[in-house]
N, CA, C and O atoms as a MOPAC input file, in Angstrom:
PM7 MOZYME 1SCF
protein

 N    -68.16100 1   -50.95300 1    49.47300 1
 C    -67.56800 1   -50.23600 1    50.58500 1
 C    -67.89500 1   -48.74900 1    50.42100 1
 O    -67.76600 1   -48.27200 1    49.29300 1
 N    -68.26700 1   -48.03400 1    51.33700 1
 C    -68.98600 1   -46.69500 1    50.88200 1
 C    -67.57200 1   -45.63100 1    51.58300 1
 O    -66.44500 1   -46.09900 1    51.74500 1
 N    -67.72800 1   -45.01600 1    51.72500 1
 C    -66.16500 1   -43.79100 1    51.48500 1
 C    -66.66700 1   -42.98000 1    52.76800 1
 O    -67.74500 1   -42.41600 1    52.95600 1
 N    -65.48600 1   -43.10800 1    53.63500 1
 C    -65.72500 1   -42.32200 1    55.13500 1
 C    -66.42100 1   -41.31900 1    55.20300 1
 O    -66.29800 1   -40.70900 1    54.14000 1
 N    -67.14400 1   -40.77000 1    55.92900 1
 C    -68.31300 1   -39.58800 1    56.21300 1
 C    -66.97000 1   -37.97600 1    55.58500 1
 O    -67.29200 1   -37.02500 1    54.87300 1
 N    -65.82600 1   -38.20400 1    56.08100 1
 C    -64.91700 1   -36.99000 1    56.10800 1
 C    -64.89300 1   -36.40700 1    54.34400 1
 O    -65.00300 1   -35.27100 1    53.88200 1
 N    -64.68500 1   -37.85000 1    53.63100 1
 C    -64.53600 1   -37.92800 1    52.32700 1
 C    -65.53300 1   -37.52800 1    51.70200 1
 O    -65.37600 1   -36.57700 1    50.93600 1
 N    -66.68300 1   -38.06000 1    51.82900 1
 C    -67.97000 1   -37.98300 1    51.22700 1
 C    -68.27700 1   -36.34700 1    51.50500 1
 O    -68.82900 1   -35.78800 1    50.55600 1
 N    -68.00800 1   -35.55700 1    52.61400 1
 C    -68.31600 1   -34.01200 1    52.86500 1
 C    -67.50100 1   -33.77000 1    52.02000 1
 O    -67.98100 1   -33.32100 1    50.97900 1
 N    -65.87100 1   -33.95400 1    52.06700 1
 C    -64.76400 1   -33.09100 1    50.96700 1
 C    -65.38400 1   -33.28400 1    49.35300 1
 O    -64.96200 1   -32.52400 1    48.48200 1
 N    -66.31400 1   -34.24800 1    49.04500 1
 C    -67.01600 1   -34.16900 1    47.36300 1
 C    -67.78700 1   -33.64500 1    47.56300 1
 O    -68.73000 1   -34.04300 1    46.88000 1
 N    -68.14900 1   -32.53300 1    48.43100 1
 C    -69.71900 1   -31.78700 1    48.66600 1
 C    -69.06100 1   -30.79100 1    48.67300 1
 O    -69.91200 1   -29.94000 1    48.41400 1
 N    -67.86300 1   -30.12900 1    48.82100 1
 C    -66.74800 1   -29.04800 1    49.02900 1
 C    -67.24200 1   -27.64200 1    47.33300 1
 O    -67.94100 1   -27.86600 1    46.34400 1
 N    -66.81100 1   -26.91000 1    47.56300 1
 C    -66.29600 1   -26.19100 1    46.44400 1
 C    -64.75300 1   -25.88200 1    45.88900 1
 O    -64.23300 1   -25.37700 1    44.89400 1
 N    -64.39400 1   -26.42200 1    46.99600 1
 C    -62.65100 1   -26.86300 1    46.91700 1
 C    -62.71400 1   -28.15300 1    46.32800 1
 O    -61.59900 1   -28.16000 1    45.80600 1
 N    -63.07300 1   -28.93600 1    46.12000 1
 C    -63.55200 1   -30.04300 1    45.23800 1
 C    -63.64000 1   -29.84800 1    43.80000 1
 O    -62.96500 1   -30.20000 1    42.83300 1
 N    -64.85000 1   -29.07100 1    44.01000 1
 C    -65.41600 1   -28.70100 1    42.62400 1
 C    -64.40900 1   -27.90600 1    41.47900 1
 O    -64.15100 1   -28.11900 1    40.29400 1
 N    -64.03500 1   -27.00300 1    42.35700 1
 C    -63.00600 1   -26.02100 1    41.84300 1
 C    -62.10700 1   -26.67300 1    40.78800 1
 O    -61.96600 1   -26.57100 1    39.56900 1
 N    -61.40200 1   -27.59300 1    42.06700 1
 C    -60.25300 1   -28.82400 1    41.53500 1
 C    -60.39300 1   -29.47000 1    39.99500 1
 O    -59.67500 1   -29.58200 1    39.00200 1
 N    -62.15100 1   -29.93000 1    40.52100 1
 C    -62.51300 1   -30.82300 1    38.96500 1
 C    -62.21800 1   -29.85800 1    37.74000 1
 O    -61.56100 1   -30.24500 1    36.77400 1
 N    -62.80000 1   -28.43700 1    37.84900 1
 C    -63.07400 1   -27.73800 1    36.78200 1
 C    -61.39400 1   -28.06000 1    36.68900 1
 O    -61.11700 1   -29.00500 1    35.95100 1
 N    -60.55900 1   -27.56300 1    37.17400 1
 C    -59.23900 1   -27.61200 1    36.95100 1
 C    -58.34200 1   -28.50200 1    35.74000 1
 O    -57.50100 1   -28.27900 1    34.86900 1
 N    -59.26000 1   -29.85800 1    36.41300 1
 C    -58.52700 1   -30.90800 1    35.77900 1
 C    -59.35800 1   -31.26100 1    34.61700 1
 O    -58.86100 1   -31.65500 1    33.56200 1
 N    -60.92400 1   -31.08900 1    34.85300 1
 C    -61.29200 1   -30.79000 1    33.32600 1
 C    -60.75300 1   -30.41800 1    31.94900 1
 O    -60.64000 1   -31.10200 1    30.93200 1
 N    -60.36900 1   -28.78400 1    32.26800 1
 C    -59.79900 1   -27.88600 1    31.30200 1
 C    -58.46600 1   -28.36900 1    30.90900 1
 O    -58.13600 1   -28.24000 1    29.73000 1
 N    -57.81400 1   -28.80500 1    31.59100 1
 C    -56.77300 1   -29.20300 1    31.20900 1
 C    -56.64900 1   -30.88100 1    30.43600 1
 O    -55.87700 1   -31.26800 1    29.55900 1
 N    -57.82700 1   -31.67600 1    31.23200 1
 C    -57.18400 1   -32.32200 1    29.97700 1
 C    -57.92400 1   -32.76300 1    28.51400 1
 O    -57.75100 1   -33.59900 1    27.62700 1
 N    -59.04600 1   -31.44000 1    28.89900 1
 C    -59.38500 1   -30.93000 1    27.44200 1
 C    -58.34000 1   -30.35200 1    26.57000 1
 O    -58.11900 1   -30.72900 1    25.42000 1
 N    -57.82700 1   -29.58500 1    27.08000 1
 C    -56.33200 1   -28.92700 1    26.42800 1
 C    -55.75600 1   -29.96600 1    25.67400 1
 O    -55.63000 1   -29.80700 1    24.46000 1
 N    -55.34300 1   -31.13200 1    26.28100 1
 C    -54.54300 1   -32.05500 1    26.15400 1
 C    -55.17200 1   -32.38300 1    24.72900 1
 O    -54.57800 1   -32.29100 1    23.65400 1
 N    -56.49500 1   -32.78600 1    24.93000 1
 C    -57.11200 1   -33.80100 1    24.09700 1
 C    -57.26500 1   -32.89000 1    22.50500 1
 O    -57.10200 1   -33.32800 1    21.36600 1
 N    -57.55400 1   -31.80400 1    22.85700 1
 C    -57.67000 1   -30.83200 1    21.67800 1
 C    -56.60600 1   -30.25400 1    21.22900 1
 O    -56.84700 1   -29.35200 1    20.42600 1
 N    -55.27700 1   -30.48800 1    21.50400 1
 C    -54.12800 1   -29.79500 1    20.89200 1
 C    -53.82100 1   -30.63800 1    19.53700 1
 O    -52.88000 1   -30.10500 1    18.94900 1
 N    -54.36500 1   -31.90400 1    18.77700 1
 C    -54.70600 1   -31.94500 1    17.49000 1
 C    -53.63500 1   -32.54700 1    17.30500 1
 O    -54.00100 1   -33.49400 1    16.60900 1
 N    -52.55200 1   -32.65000 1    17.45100 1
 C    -51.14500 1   -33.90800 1    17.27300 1
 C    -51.42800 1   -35.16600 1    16.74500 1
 O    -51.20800 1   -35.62000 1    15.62200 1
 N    -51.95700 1   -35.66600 1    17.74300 1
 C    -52.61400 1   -37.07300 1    18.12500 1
 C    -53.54500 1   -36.79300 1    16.58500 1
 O    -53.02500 1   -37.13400 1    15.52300 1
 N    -54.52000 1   -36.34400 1    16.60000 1
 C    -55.16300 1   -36.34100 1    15.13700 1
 C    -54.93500 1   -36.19500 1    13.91300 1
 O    -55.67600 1   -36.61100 1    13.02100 1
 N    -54.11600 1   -35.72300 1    13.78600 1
 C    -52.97500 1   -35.57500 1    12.91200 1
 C    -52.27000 1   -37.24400 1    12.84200 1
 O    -52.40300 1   -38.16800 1    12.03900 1
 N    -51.84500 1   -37.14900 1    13.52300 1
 C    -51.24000 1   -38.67300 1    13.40400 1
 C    -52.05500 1   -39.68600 1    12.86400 1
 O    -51.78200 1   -40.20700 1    11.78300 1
 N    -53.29100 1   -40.08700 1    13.71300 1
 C    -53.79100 1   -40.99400 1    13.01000 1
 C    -54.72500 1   -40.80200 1    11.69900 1
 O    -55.22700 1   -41.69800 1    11.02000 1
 N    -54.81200 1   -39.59900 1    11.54400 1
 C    -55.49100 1   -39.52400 1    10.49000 1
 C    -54.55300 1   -39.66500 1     9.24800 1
 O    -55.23300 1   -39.61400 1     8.22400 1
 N    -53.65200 1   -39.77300 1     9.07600 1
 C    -52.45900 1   -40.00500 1     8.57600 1
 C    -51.87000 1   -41.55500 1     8.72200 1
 O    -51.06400 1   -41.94500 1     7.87700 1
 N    -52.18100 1   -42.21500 1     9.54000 1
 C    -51.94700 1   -43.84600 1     9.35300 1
 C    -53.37300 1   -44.24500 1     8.86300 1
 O    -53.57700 1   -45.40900 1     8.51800 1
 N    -54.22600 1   -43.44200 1     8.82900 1
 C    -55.29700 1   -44.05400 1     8.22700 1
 C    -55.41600 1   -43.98400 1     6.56400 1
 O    -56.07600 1   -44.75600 1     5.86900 1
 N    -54.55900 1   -42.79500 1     6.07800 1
 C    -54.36100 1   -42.52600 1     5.05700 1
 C    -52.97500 1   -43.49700 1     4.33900 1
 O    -53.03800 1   -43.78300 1     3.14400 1
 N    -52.43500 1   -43.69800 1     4.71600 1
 C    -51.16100 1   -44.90100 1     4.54200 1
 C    -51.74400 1   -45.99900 1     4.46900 1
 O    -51.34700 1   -46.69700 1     3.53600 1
 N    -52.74400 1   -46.54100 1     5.25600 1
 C    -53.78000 1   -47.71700 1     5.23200 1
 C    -54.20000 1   -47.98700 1     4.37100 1
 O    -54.34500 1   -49.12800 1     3.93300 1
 N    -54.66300 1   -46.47300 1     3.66700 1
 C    -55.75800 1   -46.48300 1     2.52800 1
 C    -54.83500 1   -46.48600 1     1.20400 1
 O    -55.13200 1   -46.83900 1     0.06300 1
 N    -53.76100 1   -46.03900 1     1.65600 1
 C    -52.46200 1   -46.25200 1    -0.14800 1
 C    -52.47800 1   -44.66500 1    -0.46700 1
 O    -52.18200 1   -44.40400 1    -1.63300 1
 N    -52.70300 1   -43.82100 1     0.17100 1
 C    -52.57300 1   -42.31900 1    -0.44800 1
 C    -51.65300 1   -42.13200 1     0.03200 1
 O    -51.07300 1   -42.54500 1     1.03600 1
 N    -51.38700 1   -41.10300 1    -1.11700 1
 C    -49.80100 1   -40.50700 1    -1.62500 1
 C    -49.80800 1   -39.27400 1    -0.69100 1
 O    -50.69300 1   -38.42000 1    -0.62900 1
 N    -48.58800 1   -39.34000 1     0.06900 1
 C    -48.40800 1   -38.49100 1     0.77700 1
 C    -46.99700 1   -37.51100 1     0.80900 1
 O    -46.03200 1   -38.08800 1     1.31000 1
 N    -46.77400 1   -36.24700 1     0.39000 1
 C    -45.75100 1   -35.98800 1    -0.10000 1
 C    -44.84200 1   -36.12800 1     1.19900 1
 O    -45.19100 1   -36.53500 1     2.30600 1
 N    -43.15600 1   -35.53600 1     0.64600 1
 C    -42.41300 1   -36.30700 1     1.77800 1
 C    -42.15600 1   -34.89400 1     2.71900 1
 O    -41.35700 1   -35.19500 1     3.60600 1
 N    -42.46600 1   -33.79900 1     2.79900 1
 C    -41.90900 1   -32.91600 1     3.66000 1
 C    -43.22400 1   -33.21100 1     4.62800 1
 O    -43.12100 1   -33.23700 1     5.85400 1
 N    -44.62200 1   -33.45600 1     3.84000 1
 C    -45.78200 1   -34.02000 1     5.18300 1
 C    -45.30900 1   -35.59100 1     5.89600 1
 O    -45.67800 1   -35.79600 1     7.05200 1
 N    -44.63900 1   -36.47600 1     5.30400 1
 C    -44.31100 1   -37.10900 1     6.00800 1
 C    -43.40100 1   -36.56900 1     6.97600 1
 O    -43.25700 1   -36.96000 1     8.13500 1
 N    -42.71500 1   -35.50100 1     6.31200 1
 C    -40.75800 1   -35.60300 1     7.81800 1
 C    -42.20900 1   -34.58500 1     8.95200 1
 O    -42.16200 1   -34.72200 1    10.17500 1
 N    -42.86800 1   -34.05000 1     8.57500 1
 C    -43.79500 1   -32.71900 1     9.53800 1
 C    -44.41700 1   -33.93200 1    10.57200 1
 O    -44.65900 1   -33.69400 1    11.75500 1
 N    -44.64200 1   -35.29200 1     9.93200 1
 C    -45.03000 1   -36.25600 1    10.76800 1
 C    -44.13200 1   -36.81500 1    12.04400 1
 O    -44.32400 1   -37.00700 1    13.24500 1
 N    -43.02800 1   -36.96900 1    11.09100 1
 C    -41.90700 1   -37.60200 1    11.77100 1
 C    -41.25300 1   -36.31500 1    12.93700 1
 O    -40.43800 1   -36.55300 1    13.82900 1
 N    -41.79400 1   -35.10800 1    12.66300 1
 C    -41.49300 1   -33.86900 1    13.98700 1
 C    -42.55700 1   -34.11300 1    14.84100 1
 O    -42.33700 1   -33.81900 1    16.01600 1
 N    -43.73800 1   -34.60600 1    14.55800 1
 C    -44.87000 1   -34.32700 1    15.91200 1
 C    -44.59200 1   -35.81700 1    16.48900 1
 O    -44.84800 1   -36.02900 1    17.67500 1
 N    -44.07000 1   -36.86300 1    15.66600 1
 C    -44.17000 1   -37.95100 1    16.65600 1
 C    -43.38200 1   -37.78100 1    18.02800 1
 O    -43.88100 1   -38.43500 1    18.94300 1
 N    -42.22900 1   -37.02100 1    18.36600 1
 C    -41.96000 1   -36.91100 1    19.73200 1
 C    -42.52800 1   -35.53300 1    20.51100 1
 O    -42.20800 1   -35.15700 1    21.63900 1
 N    -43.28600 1   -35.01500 1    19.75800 1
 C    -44.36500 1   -34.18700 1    20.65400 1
 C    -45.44900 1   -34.84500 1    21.43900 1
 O    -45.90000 1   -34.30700 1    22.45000 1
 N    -45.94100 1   -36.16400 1    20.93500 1
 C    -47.01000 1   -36.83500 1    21.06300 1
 C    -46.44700 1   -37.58000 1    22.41900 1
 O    -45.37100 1   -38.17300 1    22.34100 1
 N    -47.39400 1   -37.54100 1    24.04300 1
 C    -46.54800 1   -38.04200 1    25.03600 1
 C    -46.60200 1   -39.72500 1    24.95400 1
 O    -47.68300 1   -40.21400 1    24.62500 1
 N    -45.66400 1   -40.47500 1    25.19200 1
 C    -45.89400 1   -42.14500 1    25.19400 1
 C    -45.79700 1   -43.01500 1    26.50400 1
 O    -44.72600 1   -42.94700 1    27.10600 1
 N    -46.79100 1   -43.82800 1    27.02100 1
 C    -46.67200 1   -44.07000 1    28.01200 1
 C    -46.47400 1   -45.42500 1    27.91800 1
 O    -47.19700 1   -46.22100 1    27.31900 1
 N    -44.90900 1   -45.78900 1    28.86900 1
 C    -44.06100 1   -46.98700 1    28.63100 1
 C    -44.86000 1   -47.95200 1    29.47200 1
 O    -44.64200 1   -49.14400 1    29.25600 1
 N    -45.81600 1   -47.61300 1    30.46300 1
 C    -46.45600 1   -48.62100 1    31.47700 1
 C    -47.93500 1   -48.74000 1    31.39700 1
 O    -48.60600 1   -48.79800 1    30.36600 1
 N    -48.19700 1   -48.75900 1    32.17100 1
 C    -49.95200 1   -48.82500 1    32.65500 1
 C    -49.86800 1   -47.35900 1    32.97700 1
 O    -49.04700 1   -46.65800 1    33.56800 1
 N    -51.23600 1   -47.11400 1    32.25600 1
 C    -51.79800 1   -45.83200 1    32.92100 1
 C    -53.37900 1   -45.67300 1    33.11800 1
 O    -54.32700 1   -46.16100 1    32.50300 1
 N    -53.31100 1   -44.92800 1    34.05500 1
 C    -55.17600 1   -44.93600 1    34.28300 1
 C    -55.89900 1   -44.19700 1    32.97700 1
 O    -55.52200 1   -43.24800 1    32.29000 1
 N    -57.09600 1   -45.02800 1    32.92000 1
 C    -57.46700 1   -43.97500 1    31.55400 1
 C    -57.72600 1   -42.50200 1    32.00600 1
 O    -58.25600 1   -41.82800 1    31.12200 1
 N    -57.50300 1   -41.91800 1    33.05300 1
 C    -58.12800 1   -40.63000 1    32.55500 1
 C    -56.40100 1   -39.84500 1    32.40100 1
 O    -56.29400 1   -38.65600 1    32.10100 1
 N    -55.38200 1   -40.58800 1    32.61600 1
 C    -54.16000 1   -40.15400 1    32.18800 1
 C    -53.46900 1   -40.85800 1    30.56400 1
 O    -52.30900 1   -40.74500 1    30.16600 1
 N    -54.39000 1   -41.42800 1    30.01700 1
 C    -54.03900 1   -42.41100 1    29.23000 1
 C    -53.76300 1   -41.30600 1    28.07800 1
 O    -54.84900 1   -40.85800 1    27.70800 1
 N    -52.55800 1   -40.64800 1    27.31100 1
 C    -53.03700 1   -39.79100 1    26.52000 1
 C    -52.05700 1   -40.27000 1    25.11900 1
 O    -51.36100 1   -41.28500 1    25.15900 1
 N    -52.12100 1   -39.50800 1    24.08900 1
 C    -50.87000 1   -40.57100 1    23.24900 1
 C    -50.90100 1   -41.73600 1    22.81800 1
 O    -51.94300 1   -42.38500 1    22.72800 1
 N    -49.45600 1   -42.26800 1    22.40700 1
 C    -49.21200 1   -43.58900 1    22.55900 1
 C    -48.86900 1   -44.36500 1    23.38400 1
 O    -48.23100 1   -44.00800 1    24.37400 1
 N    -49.21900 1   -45.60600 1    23.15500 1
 C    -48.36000 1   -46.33900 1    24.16200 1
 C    -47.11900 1   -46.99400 1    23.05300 1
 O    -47.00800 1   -47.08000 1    21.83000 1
 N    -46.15800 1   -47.44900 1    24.44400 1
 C    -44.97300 1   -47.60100 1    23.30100 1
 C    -44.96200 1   -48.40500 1    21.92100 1
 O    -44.45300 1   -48.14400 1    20.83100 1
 N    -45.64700 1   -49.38000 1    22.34300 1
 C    -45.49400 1   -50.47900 1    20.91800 1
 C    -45.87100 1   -49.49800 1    19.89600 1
 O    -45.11400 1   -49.23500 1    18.96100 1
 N    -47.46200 1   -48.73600 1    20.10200 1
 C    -48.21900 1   -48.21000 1    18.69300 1
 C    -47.36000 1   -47.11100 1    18.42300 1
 O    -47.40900 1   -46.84200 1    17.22300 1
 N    -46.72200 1   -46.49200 1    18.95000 1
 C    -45.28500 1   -45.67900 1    18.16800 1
 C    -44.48700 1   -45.75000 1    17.84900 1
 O    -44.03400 1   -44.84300 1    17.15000 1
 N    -43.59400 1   -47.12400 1    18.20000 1
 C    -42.61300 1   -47.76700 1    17.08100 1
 C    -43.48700 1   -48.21800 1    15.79600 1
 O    -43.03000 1   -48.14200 1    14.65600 1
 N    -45.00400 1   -48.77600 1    16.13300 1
 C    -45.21100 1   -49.01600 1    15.12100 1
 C    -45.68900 1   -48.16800 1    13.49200 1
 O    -45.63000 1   -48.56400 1    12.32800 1
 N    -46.17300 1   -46.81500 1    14.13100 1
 C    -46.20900 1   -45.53300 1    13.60600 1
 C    -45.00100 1   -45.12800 1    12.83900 1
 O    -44.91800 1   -44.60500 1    11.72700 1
 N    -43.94700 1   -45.54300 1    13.81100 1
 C    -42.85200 1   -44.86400 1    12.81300 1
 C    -41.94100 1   -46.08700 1    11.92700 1
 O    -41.18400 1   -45.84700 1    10.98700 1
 N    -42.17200 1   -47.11300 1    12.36900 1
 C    -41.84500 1   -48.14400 1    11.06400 1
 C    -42.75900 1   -48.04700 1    10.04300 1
 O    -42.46700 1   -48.53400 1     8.95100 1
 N    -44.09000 1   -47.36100 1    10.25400 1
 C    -45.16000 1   -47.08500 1     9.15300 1
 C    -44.35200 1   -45.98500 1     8.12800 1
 O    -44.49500 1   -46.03700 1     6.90700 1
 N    -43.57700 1   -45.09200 1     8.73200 1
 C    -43.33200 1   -44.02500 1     8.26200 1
 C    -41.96000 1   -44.12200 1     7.55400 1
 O    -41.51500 1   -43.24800 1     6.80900 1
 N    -41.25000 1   -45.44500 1     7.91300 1
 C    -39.73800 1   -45.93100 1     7.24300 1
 C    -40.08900 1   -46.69700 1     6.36100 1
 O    -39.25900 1   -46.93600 1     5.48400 1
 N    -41.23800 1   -47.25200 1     6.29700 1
 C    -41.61700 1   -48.31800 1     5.03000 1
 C    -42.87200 1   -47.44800 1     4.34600 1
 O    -43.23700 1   -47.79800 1     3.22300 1
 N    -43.28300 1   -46.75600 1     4.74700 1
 C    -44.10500 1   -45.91700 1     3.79700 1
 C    -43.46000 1   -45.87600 1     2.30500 1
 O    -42.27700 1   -45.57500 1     2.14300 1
 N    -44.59800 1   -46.30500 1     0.89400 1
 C    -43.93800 1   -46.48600 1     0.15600 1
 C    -45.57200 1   -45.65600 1    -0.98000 1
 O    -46.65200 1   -46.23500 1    -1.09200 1
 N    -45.38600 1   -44.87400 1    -1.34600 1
 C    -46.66200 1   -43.77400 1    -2.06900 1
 C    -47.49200 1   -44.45400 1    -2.52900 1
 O    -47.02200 1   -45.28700 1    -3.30400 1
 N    -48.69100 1   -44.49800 1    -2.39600 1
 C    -49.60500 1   -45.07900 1    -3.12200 1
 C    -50.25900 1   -46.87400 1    -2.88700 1
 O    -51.38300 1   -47.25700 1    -3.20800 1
 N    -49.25900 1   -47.63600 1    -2.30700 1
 C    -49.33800 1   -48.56300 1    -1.64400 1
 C    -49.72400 1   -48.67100 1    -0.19500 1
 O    -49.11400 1   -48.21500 1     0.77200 1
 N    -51.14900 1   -49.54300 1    -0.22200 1
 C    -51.32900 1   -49.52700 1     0.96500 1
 C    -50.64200 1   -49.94800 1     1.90400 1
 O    -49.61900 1   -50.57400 1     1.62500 1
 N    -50.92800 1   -49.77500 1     2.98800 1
 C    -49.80200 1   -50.22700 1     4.64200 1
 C    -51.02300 1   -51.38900 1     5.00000 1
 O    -52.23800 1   -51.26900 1     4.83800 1
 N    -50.28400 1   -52.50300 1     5.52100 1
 C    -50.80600 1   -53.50500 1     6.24300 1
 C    -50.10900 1   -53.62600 1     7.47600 1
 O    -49.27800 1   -54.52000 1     7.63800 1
 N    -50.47200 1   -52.53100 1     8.63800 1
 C    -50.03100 1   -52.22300 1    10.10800 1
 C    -49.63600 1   -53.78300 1    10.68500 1
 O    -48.90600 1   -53.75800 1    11.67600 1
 N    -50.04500 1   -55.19900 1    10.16500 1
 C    -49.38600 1   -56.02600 1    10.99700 1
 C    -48.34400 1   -57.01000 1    10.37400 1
 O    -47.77100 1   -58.04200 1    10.72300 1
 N    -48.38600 1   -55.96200 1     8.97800 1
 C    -47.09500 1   -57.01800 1     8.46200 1
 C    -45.48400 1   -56.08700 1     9.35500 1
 O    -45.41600 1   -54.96500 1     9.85700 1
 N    -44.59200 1   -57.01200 1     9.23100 1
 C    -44.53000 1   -57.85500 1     9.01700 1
 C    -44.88800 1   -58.97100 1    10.05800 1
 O    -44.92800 1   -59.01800 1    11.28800 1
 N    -45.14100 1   -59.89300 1     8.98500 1
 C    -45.24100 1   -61.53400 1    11.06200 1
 C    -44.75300 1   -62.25600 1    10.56500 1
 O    -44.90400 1   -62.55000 1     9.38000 1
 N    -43.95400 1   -62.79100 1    11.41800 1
 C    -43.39300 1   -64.07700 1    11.87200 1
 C    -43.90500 1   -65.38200 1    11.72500 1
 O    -44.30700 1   -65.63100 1    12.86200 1
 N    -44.10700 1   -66.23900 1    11.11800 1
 C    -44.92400 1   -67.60200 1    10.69600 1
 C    -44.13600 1   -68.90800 1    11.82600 1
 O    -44.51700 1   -70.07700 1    11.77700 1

């Protein structure tokens, strides 16, 4: 289905263009404010069994509600964060975090 003649001129616009740069920058912002990296680079390190002292864990346990979580469907170009499950599961990582022992993200299960 090709997109009405009206539409197709408004993506030829500089009021268009403008817009994109807009939403570009911003959710470059988003993506580069480093939270989110922080985080997982840090369940990757729990994964791996490194010792992590405990005031970097509680500094963890402060950015996890900085980090936005989205309870539904979201389009990917709004997709940012967690979604809910992988942040309960983040922070049961962070209540059973135990130094030096690795984390196995799908224990526990149910048999």
């Amino acid at each position: 289905m090709l997109a009405p003649v009206e539409t197709r001129e408004f993506y030829q616009t500089e009021k268009h263009a403008q817009g994109l740069r807009v939403l570009v920058v911003k959710f470059r912002e988003r993506l580069d404010s480093g939270g989110g990296d922080k985080l997982l680079k840090n369940a990757l390190m729990m994964r791996a069994g490194a010792k992590i002292k405990a005031d970097d864990l509680q500094h963890l346990r402060d950015l996890v509600p900085k980090v936005p979580c989205q309870y539904r469907f979201a389009l990917p170009i709004m997709d940012f964060g967690f979604r809910d499950p992988g942040k309960a599961q983040f922070l049961a990582a962070l209540d059973n975090y135990q130094s030096g022992t690795p984390r196995d993200f799908h224990e526990p299960r149910q048999v």
